[in-house]
N, C-alpha and C positions, 0 to 999 in steps of 0.2 A: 337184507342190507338196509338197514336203517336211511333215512333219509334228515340230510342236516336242514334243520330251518331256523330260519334268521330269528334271531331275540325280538320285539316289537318295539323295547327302547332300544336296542342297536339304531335300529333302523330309524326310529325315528333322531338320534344323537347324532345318524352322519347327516342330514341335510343343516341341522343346525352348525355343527362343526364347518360345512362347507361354506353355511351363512355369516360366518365369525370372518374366517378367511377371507372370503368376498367382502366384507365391511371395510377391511384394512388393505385389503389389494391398491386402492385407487391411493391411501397415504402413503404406500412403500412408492408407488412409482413416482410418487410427489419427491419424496424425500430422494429418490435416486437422480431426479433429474434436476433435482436445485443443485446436489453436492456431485454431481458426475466429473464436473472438471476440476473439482479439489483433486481426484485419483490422481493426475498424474505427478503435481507438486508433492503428494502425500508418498507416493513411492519413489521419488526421486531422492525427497529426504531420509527415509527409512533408510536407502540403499545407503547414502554418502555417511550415515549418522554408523550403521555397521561398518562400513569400506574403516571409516578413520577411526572404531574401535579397535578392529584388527591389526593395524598398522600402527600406531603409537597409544602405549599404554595411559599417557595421560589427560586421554579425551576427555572420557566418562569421569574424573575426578568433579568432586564438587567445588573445588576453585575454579578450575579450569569454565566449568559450566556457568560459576556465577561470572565468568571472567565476559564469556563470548553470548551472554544475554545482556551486561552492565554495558560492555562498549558500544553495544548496535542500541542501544535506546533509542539514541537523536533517530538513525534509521526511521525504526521502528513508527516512531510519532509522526513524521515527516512521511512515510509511505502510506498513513491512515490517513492524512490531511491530503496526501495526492489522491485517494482511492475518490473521493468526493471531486475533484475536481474531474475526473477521465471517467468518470459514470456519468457525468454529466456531457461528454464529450470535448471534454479542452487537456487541456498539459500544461503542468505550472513550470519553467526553466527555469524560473526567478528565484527558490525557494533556497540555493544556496548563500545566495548573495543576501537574501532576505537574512538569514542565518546570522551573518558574518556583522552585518551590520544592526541588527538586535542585541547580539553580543556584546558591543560595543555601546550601543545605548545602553543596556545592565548595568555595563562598569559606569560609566558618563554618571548613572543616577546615583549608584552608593556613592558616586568622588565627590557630589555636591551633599551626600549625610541624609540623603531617602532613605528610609526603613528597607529591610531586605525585601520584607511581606510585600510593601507596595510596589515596589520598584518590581518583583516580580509580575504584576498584577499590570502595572503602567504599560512595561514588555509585552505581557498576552494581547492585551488590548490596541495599545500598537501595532503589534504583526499582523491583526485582524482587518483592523482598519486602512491599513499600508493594502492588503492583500485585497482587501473588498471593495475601497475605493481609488483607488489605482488601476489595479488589473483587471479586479471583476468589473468597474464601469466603463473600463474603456472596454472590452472585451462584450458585456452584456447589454450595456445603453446605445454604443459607438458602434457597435457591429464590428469591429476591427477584427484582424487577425489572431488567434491568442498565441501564435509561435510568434507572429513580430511583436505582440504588446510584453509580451514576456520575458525575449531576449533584447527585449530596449529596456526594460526594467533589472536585468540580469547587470547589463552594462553600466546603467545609471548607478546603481548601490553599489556596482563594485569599485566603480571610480568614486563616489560619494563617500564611503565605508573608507578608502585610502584617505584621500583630503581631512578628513572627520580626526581619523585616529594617526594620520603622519605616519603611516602604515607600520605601527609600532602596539604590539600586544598590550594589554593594561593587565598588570597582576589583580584579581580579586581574591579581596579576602573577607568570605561570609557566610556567615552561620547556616543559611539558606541554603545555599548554593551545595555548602558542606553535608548539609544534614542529606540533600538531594543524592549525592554522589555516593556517600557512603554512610548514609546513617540505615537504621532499621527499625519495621514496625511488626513487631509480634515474630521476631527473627527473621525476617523477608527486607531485602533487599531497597530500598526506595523506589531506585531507578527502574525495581522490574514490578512493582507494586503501578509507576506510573504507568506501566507498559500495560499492564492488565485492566487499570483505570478510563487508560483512554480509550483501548481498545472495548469494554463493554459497554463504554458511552455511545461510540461512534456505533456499535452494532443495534442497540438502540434504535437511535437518529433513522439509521439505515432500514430498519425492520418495522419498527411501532411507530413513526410519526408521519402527516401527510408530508412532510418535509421531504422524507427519504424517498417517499415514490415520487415525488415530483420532479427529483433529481432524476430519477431512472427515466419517466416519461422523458424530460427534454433531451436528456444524451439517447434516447431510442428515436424521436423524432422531435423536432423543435416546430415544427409546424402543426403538426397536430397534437402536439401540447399545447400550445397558443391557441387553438379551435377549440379544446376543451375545456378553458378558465385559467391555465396554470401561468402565471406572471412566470415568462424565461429568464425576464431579466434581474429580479431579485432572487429566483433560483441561482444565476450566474453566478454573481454579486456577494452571493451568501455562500456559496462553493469554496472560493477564491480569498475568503474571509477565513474561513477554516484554515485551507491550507497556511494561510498567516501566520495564524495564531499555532497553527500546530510548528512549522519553523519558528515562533517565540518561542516555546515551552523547550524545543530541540537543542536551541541557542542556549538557553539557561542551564539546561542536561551537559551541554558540553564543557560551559563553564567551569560546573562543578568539578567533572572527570580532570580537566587540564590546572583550575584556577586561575586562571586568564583567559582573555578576553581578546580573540587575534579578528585581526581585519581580514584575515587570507580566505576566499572566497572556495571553497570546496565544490570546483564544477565536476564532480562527479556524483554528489548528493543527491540533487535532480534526476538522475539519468539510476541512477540503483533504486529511487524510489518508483521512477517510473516502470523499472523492470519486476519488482517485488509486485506492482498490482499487476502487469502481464500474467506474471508465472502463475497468479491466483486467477487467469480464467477471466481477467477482463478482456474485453475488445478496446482498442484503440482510438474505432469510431466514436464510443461511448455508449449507453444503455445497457451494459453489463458488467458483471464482477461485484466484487462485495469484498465486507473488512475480514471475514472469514478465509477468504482466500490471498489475501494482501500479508495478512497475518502468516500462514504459510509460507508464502513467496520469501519474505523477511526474514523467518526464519530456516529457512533453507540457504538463501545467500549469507547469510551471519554464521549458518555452520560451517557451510562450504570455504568461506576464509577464515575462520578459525580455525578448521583442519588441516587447509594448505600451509595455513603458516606455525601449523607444529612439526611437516615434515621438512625436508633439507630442500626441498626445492625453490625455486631462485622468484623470487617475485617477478620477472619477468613470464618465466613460465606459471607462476601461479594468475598471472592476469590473459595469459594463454590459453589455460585450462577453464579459467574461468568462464571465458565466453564462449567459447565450444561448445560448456556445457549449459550456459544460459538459452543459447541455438535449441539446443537439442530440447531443453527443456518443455521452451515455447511450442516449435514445433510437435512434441508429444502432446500438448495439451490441444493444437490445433486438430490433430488426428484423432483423438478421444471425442473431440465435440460434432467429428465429420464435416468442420469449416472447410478442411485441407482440400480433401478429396471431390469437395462438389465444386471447390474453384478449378482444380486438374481439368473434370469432368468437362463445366463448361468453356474452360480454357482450350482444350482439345477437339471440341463442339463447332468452338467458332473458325478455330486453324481449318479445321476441314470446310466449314461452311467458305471461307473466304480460298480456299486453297480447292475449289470445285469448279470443273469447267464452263465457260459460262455460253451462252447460247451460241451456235454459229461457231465455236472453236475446234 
């Protein structure tokens, strides 16, 4: 009986093979651990995106589709300008009101015979500046609170925004605003071109400039980003500017879709953008999350009410289902990162340490 022996390049191909392997092992686990907590937003929407194919035929149509990516735009922009501010660890409240009353400056600007182009431009720049030296300074310079600087600025424009406009919508009517809501470039959509626009500026910003890690250093710790060189308060300042300007651009987007221009302050804008960066994997504290998971979060809540409101059931229970499912959401993402589990652990740590007999008893 013959006796098998190894080839000599066999043998010499497996250690090389295993060296191939080993080279790339250490980037899979990179890449597994940046995008871990996309999993659970990623199968949340998989499942809902199947669930509402199954049950109404005119999901998956491509109106329907251009329908339920064109209406969540404002969303969409407005949840990439919050992702910058709650990585940095604050929360913008304001951003509805900001909204409402950008809108309103828009029309203001065409009624006095501004070009659309600038009047567009004056708005960004406004929302920026409103956002960065308003909020971010008292916020970033004043040390203030950003939940009170935010809901005394919510209140100011909302009352401002009424007195302004006599709390009476202004019809527009502009080329701009038109071309924004339903024109198209190379058969794509505008509003979903700007979605795609803002979204790979901001990942950008967020990925390749000192800018974006400086944001993460101060929302991870503000004091020792301070010990390291990094100015917290024009980080702050420049957060807070974004989200501005991303509520100008949102305010013009909605424009477009309505053609006027309403005072009425959408307090629940604020609060879905806030939730859109959760479901993407931010932490609350700040120093985590990103536009790739903001982006998810967005579009998972933009299906999820596009689907309820193709079936029969009653907007009360579609704002039922909604949060239930928003719970469940967050919670899966917290379980996924094992945040959940070691809060139990030491929560159950201390019960017993304080719930232990103490000497002499």
């Amino acid at each position: 009986m013959k006796e098998h022996r190894a080839n000599p390049d066999e043998e010499q191909a497996a250690p090389e093979e295993a060296r191939e392997v080993g080279r790339y092992a250490p980037v899979a686990r990179r890449l597994w651990k940046s995008s871990r907590h996309l999993i659970p937003v990623t199968v949340l929407l998989v499942a809902i995106v199947i669930m509402f194919s199954v049950s109404t035929p005119y999901f998956l149509t491509r109106s329907n589709l251009i329908i339920l990516l064109t209406s969540n735009t404002a969303l969409w922009v407005v949840a990439i300008g919050m992702t910058a501010v709650m990585v940095s660890g604050a929360v913008d409240l304001s951003v509805g009101a900001l909204v409402a009353f950008l809108s309103i400056l828009f029309a203001k600007l065409l009624g006095v015979h501004v070009p659309g182009v600038l009047a567009l431009l004056v708005t960004v720049v406004a929302g920026a500046l409103i956002g960065g030296l308003v909020n971010g300074l008292l916020i970033g310079r004043l040390r203030l609170s950003f939940l009170l600087v935010t809901l005394a600025s919510l209140t100011a424009f909302t009352g401002f925004v009424n007195l302004w406009s006599d709390t009476k919508s202004i019809p527009v009517n502009s080329s701009v605003t038109d071309r924004i809501a339903f024109g198209d470039i190379l058969g794509v959509n505008t509003s979903i071109l700007i979605m795609v626009v803002v979204f790979v500026v901001a990942l950008f910003v967020q990925t390749r400039t000192y800018f974006g890690r400086d944001v993460y250093a101060v929302g991870g710790n503000r004091v020792a980003a301070r010990l390291a060189g990094i100015n917290s308060t024009k980080a702050t300042i420049s957060v807070f500017a974004i989200s501005g300007g991303a509520a100008a651009l949102a305010a013009i987007v909605e424009i477009g879709r309505t053609s006027a221009a309403s005072p009425t302050v959408d307090n629940s804008l604020p609060l879905q953008a806030i939730a859109c960066v959760l479901l993407g994997g931010a932490a609350i504290s700040g120093g985590s999350g990103g536009v790739g998971g903001t982006a998810l979060g967005a579009l998972f809540l933009s299906t999820l009410g596009n689907g309820l409101s193709l079936t029969s059931l009653s907007s009360y229970w579609q704002g039922v289902v909604t949060g239930v499912i928003l719970v469940g959401a967050v919670l899966l993402n917290r379980l996924s990162e094992g945040s959940l589990p070691k809060f139990l652990r030491r929560r159950r740590h201390d019960l017993a340490s304080t719930g232990s007999p103490g000497p002499g008893s």
